[in-house]
Legacy VTK file of the C-alpha trace (Angstrom):
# vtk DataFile Version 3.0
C-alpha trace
ASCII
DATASET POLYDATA
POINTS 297 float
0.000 0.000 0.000
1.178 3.449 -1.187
2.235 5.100 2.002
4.672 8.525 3.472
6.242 8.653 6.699
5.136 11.677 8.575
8.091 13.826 9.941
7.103 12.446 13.930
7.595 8.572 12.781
3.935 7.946 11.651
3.116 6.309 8.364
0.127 7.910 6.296
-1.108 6.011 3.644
-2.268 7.990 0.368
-3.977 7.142 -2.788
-3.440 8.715 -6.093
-5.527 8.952 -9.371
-4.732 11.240 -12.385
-2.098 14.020 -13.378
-2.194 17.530 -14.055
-2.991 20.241 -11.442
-3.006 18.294 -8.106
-6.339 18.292 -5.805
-5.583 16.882 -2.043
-8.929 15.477 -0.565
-9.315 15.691 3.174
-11.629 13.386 4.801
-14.244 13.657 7.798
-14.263 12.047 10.872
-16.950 8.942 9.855
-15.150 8.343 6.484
-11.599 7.889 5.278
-9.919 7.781 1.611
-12.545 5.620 0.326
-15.305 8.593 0.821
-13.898 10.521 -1.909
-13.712 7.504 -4.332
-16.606 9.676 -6.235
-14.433 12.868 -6.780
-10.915 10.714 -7.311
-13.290 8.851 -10.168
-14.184 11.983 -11.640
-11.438 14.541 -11.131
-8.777 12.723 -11.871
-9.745 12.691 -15.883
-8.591 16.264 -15.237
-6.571 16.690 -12.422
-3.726 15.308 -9.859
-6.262 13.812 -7.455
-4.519 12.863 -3.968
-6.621 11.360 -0.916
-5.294 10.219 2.254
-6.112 8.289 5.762
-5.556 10.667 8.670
-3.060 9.243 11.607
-5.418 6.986 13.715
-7.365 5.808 9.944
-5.925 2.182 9.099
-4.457 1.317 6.966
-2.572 4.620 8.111
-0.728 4.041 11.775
-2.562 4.452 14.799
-0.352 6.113 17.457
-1.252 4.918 21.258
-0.430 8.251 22.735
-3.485 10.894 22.815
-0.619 13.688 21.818
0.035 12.257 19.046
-3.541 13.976 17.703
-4.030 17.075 17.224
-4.801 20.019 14.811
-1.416 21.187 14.256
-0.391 17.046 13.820
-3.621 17.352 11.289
-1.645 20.493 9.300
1.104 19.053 9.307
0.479 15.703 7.862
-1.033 17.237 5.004
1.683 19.280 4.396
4.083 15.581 4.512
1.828 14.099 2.397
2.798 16.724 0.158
6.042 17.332 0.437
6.163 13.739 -0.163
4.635 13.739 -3.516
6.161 16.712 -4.488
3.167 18.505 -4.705
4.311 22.480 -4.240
0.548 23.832 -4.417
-2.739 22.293 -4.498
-6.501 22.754 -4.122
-7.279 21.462 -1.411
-11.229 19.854 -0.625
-11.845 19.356 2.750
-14.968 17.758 4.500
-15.694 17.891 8.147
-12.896 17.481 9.962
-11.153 17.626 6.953
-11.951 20.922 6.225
-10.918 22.187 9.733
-7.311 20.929 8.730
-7.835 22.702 5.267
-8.413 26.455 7.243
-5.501 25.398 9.284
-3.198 24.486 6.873
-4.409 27.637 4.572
-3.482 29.762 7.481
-0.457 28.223 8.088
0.763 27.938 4.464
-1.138 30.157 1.860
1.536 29.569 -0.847
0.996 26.114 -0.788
-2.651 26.466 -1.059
-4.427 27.405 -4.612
-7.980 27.327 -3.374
-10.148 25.792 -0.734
-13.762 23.707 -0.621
-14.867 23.946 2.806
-17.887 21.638 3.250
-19.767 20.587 6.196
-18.257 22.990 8.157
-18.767 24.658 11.613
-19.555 21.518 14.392
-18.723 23.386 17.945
-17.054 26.689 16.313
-20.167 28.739 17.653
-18.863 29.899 20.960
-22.066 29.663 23.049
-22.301 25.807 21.338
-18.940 24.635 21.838
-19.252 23.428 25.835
-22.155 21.247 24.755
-20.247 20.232 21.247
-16.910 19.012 23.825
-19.506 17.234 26.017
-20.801 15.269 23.005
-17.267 14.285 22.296
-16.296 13.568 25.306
-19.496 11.062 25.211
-18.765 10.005 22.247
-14.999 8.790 23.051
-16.152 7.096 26.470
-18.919 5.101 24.232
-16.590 4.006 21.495
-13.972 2.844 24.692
-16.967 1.155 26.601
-18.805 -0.259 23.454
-16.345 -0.128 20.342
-16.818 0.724 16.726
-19.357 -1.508 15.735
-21.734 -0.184 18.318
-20.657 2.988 17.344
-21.450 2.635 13.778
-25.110 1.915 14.796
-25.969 4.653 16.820
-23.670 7.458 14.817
-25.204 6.303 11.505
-28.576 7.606 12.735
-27.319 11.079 13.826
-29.898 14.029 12.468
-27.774 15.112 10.016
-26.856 11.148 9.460
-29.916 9.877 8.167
-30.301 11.834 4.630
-28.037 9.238 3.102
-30.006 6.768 4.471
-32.952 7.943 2.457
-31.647 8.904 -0.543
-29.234 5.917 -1.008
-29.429 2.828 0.792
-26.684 0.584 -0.403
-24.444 3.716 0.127
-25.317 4.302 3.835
-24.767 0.673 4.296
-21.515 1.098 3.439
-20.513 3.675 4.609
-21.743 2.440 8.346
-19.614 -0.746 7.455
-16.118 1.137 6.629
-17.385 3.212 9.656
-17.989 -0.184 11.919
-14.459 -1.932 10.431
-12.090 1.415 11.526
-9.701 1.638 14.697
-11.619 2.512 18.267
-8.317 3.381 19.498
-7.833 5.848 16.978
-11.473 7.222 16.483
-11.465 7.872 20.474
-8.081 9.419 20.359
-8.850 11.879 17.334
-11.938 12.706 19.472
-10.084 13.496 22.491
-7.209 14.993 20.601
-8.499 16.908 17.392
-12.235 16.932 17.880
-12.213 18.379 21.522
-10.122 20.987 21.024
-11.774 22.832 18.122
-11.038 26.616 17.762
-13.893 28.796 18.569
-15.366 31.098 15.650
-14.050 34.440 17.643
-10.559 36.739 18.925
-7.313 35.772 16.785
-8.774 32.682 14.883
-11.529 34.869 13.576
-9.206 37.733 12.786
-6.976 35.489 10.526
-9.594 34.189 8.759
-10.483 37.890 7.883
-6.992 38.422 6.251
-7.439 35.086 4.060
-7.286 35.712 0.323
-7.536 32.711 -0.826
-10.268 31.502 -3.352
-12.618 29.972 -1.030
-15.932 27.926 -1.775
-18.103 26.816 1.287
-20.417 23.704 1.024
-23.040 22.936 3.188
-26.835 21.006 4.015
-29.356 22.691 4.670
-30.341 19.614 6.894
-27.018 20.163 8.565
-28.255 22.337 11.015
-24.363 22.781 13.159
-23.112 24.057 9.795
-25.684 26.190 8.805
-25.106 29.138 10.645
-21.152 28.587 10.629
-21.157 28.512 7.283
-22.943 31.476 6.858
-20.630 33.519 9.511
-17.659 32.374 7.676
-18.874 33.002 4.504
-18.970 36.479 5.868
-15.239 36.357 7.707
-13.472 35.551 4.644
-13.320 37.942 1.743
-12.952 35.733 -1.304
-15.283 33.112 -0.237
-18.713 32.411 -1.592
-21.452 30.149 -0.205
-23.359 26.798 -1.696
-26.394 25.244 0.117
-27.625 22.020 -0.928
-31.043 21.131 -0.570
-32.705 18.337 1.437
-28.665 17.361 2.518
-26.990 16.562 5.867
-23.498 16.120 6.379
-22.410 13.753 3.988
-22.831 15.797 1.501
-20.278 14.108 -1.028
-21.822 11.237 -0.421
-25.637 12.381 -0.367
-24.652 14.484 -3.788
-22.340 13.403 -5.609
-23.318 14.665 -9.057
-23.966 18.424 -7.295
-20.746 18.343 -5.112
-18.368 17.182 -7.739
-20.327 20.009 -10.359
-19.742 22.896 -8.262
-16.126 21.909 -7.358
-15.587 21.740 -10.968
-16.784 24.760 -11.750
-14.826 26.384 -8.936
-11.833 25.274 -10.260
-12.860 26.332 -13.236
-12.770 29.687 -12.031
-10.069 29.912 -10.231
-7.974 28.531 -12.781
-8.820 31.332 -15.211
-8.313 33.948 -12.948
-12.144 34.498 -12.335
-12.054 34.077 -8.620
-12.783 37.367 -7.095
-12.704 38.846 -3.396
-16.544 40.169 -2.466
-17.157 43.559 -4.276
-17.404 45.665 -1.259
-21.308 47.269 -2.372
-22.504 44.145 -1.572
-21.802 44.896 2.268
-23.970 48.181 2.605
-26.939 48.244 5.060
-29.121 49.724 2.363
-31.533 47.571 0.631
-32.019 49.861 -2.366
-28.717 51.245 -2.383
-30.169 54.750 -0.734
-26.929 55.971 1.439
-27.689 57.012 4.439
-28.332 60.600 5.482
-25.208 62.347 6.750
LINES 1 298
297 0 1 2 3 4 5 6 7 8 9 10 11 12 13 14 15 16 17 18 19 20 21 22 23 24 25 26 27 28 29 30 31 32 33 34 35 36 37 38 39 40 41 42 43 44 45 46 47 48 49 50 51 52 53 54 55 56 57 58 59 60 61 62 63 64 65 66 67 68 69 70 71 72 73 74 75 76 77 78 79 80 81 82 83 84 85 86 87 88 89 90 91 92 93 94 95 96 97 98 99 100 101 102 103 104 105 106 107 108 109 110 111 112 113 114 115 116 117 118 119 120 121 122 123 124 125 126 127 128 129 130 131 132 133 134 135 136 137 138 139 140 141 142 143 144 145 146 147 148 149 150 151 152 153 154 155 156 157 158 159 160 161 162 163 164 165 166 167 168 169 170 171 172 173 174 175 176 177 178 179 180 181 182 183 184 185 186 187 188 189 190 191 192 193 194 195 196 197 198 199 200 201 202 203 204 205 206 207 208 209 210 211 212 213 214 215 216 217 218 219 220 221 222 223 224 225 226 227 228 229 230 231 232 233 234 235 236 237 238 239 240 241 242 243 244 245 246 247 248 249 250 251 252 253 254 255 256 257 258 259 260 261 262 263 264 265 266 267 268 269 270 271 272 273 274 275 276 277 278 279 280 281 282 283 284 285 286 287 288 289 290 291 292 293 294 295 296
């Protein structure tokens, strides 16, 4: 199996599809590589495509130590991965969790970074949500300790923002609880404990470097995804060059719910960005004035 050794020992597998312009996928916390097997399929008639297992995702290594995990660990295997592949600049699609390490990384490493899809964004960023969004990890790691993953699989499948796939594709949801049932408890509590509970909150010096991003930015969200909703929305407002895409009748798994209508809009985003169409929000659009009427002095 195609695999890089992350600069702290830990081996990260990878797979690759494709050449041209390279596109790193970034997965969520209830999938892997495998839930971007859609996009790899169609992107990589056009593109680089590059998807990897996070640390704690077998067949990538699953470190015993909870410091092992972490959001700066997340950065900073993405940037291995592609250092490792040579890959100097990339759009990078993140879902989830996934796109959590994409902001990072942006933040960290704009040159390396030719445009962002942030989609399903938001779990726990809210500030007045975020105690009761560490709570529900902090269940969620004690069940998947007390119970493991196959338990788990059961009873996260059938989350509220869980069950669209259900409906709208059967065979799909039943696999995607399976690859969820088969994965690492060890390493799905861990990146709970580690990444998931210590989310940034939406506010003070996170918020402020967000506002300085200039990076071509497209947001994806459900509008049955009620934790991203308003997230999405805020940051859709934080960050100049972003715009915003809801998708009807969707939860989280949006990639996986929509295929056709996620991989469509990324392509036209690309699109855009590629021929130097991307633009920052024209600041008119920002005035309180409905019609336009300024304001008397």
């Amino acid at each position: 199996m195609p695999s890089i050794l992350a600069d702290d020992g830990v081996r990260i597998h990878y797979e690759e599809a494709g050449s041209g312009i390279p596109i790193v996928f970034v997965h969520e916390f209830g999938g892997d590589f495998r839930s971007h097997e859609a996009q790899l399929r169609w992107f990589s008639r056009r593109y680089r495509c590059v998807a990897f297992n996070a640390r704690g995702f077998p067949p990538s290594d699953v470190p015993d130590a909870l410091d092992a995990y972490s959001q700066e660990r997340s950065v900073a295997d993405l940037l291995n991965v592609m250092d490792a592949l040579g890959i100097s600049r990339a759009h990078l699609v993140g879902v989830s969790m996934g796109s959590f390490t994409v902001l990072h990384f942006a933040l960290a490493h704009p040159e390396r970074t030719a445009s962002m899809l942030i989609a399903a964004w938001g779990y726990g960023v809210d500030p007045e949500a975020n105690a009761a969004f560490r709570d529900q990890v902090v269940m969620g790691a004690d069940f998947i300790r007390a119970n493991g993953m196959p338990a788990f699989a059961e009873m996260y499948s059938q989350a509220p923002t869980r069950v669209q796939l259900e409906n709208k594709d059967p065979r799909g949801f039943a696999e995607f609880k399976t690859q969820l049932a088969q994965r690492s408890a060890m390493g799905a509590e861990l990146t709970m404990r580690g990444v998931q509970f210590e989310r940034d909150v939406l506010d003070g010096a996170f918020l402020k470097s967000l506002e300085a991003l200039a990076i071509p930015t497209l947001i994806v969200t459900g509008d049955e995804d009620e934790p991203s909703l308003e997230p999405s929305l805020k940051l859709k407002r934080t960050i100049r060059t972003a715009d915003l895409v809801v998708l009807p009748g969707t939860g989280h798994t949006l990639h996986l719910e929509e295929p056709d209508a996620f991989n469509r809009h990324l392509g036209e985003f690309l699109h855009q960005v590629e021929a130097g169409r991307w633009r920052a929000r024209d600041p008119r659009t920002m005035k309180s004035s409905v019609l336009g009427v300024e304001e008397k002095p």
